[in-house]
C-alpha positions as CSV (number, residue, x, y, z in Angstrom):
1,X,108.0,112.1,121.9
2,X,106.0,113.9,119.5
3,X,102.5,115.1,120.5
4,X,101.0,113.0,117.2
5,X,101.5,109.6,118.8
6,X,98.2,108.0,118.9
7,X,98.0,104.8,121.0
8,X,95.3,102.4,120.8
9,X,95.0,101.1,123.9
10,X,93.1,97.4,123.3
11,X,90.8,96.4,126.6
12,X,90.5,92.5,126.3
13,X,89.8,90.6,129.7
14,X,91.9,93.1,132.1
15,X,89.3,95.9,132.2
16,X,91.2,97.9,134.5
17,X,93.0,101.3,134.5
18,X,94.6,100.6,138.1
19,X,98.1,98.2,137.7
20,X,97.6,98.5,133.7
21,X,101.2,98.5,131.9
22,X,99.3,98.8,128.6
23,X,97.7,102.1,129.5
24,X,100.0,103.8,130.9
25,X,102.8,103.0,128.9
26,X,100.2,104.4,126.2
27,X,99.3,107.5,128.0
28,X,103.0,108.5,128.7
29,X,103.5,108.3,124.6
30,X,100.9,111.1,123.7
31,X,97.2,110.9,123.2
32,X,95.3,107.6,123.9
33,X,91.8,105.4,122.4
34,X,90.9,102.8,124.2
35,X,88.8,100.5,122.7
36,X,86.7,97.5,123.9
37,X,86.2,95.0,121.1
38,X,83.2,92.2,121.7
39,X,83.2,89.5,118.7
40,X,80.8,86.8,120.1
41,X,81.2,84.7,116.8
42,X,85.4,84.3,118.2
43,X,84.3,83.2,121.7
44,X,83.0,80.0,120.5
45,X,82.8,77.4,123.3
46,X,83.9,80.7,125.9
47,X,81.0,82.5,124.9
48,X,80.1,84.0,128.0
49,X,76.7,82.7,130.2
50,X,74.1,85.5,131.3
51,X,76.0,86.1,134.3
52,X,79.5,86.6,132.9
53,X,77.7,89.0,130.5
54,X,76.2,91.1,133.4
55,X,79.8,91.0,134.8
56,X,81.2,92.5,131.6
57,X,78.7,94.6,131.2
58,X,79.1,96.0,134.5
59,X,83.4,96.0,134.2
60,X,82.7,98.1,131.4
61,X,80.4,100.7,132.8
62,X,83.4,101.0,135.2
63,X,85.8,101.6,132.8
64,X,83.8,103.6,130.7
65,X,84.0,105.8,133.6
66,X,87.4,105.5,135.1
67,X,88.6,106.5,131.5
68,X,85.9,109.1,131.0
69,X,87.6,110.9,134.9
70,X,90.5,111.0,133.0
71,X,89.5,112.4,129.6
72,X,89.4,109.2,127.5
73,X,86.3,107.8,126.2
74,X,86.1,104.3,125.9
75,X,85.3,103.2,122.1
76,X,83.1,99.8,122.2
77,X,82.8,97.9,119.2
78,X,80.7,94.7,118.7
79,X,81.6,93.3,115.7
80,X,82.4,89.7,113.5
81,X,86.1,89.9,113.4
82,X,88.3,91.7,116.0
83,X,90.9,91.9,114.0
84,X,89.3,93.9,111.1
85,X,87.7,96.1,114.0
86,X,91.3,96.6,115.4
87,X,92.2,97.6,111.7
88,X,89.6,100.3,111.1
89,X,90.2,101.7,114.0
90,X,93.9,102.4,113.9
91,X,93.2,103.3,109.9
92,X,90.9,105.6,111.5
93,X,92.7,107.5,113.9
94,X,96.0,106.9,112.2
95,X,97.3,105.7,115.1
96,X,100.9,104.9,115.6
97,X,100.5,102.3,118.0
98,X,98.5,99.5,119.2
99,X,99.0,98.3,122.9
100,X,97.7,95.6,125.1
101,X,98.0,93.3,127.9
102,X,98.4,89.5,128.1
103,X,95.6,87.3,128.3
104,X,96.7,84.8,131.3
């Protein structure tokens, strides 16, 4: 593969780099963004409570810094619609590729 492939790599609930097909399937492609997208407006009744947001907050921190170990900065994004944050990102990096895992 060419060295132009960008991945996105899209963080939803599995903030992990350990065990994470999506990642490195993405990093074996070429170069990789992860991004972290947070739309509270989409969470609706799942919006989470103070202490799941302390949790995420902290998950994150975690990646942030797993990813920044391996050269990757994390790219977090609070926005209104995921899907139009999804969209400027890739139009933004002209990325090739978005991956991510399933939500169980």
């Amino acid at each position: 593969m060419g060295s132009n492939n960008k991945t996105i790599v899209w963080f939803r609930r599995d903030l992990r780099i350990e065990d994470n097909p999506a990642l490195a399937a993405a990093a074996r492609d070429g170069s990789v963004l992860p991004v972290f997208i947070w739309c509270p407006k989409e969470e609706g009744q799942f919006y989470p409570g103070r202490v799941s947001r302390w949790w995420l907050k902290q998950s994150l921190t975690h990646l942030y810094q797993s990813l920044k170990s391996l050269g990757a900065e994390l790219l977090l994004i609070k926005t209104h619609s995921t899907l139009d944050a999804l969209l400027e990102c890739v139009n933004a990096v002209q990325a090739t590729k978005v991956v991510f895992n399933h939500l169980y």
